[in-house]
ROTORGU-621170 format. One record per residue: residue number from 1; x, y, z of N, C-alpha, C, O in turn. Coordinates in pm, whole numbers, plus 50000, padded with zeros to 5 digits. Layout:
! ROTORGU-621170
ATOM num  n.px  n.py  n.pz ca.px ca.py ca.pz  c.px  c.py  c.pz  o.px  o.py  o.pz
ATOM NUM     X     Y     Z     X     Y     Z     X     Y     Z     X     Y     Z
...
END
This chain:
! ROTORGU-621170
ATOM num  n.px  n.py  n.pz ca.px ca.py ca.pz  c.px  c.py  c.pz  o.px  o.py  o.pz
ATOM   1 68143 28053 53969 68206 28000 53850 68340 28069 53831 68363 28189 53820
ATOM   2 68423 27970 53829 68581 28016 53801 68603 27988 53644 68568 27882 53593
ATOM   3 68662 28090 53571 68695 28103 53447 68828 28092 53420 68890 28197 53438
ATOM   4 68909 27975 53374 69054 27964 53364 69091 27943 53249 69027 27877 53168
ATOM   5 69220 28005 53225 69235 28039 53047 69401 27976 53079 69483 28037 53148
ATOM   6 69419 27879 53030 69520 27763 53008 69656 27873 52903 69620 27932 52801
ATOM   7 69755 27876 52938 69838 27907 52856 69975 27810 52812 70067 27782 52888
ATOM   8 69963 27767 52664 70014 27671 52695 70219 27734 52610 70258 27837 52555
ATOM   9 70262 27649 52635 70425 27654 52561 70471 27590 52480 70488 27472 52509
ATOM  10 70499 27625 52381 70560 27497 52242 70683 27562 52236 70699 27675 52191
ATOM  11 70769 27492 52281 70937 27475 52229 70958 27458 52100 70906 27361 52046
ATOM  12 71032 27540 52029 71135 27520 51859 71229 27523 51891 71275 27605 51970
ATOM  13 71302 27410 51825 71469 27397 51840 71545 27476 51688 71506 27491 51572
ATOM  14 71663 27512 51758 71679 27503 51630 71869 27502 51637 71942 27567 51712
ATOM  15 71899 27416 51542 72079 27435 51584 72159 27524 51459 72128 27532 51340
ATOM  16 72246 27571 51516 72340 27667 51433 72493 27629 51503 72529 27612 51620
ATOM  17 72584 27623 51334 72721 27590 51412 72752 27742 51482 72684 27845 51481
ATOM  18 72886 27711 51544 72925 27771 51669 72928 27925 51560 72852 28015 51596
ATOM  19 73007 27946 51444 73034 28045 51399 72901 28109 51343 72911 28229 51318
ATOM  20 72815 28069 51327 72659 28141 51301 72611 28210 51418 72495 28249 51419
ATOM  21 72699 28233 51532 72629 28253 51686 72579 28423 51644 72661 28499 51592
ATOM  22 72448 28464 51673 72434 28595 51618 72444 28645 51483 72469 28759 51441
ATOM  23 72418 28531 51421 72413 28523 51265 72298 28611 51232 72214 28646 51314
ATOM  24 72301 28647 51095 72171 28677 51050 72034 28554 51076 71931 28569 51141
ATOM  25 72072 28459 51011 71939 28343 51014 71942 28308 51167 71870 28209 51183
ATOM  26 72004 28356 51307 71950 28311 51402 71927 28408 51431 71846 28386 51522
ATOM  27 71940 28553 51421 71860 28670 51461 71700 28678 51366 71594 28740 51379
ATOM  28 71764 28566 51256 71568 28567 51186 71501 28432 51294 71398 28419 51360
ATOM  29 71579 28378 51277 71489 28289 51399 71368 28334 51522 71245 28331 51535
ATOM  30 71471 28370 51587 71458 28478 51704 71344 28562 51676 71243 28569 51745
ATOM  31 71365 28622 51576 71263 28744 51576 71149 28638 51522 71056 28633 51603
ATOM  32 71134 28569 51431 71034 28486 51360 70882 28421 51536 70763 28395 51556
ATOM  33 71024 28433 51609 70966 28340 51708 70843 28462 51770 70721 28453 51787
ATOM  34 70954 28588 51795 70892 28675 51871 70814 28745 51800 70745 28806 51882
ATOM  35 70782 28774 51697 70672 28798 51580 70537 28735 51654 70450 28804 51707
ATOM  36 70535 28554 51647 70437 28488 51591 70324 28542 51727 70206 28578 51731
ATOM  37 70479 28518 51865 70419 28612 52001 70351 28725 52008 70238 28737 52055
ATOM  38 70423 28820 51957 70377 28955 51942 70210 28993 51865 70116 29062 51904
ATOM  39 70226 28932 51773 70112 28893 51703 70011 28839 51709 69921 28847 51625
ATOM  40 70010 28758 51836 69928 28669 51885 69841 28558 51793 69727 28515 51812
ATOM  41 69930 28531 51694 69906 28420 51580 69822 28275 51647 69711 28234 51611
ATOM  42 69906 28220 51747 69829 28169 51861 69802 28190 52000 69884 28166 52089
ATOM  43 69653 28248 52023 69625 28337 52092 69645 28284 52233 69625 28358 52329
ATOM  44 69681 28172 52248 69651 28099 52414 69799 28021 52454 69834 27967 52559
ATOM  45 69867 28041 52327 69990 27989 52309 70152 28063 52323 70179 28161 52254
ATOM  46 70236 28014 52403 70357 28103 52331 70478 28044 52298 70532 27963 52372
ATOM  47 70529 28083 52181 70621 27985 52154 70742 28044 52210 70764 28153 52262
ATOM  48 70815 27940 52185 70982 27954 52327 71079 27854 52230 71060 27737 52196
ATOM  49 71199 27955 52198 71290 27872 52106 71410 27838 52211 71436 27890 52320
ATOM  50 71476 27726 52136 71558 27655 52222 71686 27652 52105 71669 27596 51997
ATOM  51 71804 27714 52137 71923 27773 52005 72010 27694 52096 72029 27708 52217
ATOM  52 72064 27600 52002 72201 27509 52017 72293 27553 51935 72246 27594 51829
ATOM  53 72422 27559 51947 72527 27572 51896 72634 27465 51892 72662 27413 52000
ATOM  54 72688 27429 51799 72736 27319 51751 72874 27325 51699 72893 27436 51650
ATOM  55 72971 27256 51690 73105 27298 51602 73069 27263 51415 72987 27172 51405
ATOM  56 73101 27302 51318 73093 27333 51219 73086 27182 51133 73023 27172 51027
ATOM  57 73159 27071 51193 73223 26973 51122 73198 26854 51215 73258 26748 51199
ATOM  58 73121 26869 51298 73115 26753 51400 72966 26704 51404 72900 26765 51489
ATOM  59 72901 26614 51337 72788 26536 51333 72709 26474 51405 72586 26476 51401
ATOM  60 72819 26382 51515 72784 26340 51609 72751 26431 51711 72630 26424 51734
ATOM  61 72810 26516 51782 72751 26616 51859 72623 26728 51815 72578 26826 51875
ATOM  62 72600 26688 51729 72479 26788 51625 72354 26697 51635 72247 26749 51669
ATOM  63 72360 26532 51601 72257 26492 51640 72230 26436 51746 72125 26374 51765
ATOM  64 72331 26454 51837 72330 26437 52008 72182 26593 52060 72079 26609 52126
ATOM  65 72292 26677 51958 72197 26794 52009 72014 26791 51986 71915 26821 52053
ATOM  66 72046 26737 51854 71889 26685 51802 71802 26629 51900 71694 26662 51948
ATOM  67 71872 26548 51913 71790 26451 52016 71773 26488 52164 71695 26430 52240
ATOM  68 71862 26602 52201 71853 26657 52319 71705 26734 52333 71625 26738 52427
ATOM  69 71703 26794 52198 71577 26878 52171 71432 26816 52138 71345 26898 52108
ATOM  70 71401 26697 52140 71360 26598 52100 71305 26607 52238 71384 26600 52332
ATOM  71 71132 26626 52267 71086 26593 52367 70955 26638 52364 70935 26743 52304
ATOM  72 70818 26555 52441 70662 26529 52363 70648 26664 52416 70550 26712 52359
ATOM  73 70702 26756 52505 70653 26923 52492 70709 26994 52382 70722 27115 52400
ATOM  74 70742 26952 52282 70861 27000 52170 70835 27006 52091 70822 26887 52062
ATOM  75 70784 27109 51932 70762 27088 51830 70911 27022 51750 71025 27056 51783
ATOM  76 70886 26944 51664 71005 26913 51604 70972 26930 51448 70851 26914 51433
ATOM  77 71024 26951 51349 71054 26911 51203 71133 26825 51188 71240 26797 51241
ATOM  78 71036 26756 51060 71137 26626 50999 71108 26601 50885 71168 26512 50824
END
C-alpha cells in the first residue's frame, strides 16, 4: 500500500499601481500570504501570490491584467 498526500496550489492575484511597488499593503500582502503558509491554515495546501504592477491612471491595462490573472487554478475575488 502506497500512501500519497496530494499537495495542492491556489494562486492570489493581486494588482498594485507601479508606485505602490514595495508598498506597505504589498509587503502586507506578501506576508498575509506567507503567514497563512507558515501556519499551515491549509494543511495540504499552499498558497502562491501572483503581484502585477500597473501604471496609476491606465484602466485598460489593469483589467487586461485582471484577466491575465483570471484562470480555473486561480482564486479570484469579485
Amino acid at each position: 500500500m502506497v500512501a500519497v498526500q496530494l499537495q495542492h496550489h491556489f494562486f492570489y492575484g493581486a494588482i498594485f499601481t507601479e508606485d505602490q511597488k514595495d508598498s506597505a499593503a504589498e509587503l502586507a500582502f506578501k506576508y498575509a500570504v506567507y503567514r497563512l503558509n507558515k501556519d499551515k491554515v491549509f494543511p495540504r495546501s499552499t498558497l502562491v501570490y501572483d503581484i502585477q504592477h500597473v501604471p496609476r491612471d491606465d484602466s485598460f491595462r489593469t483589467s487586461k491584467k485582471g484577466e491575465s490573472q483570471k484562470h480555473p487554478s486561480r482564486g479570484s475575488f469579485q
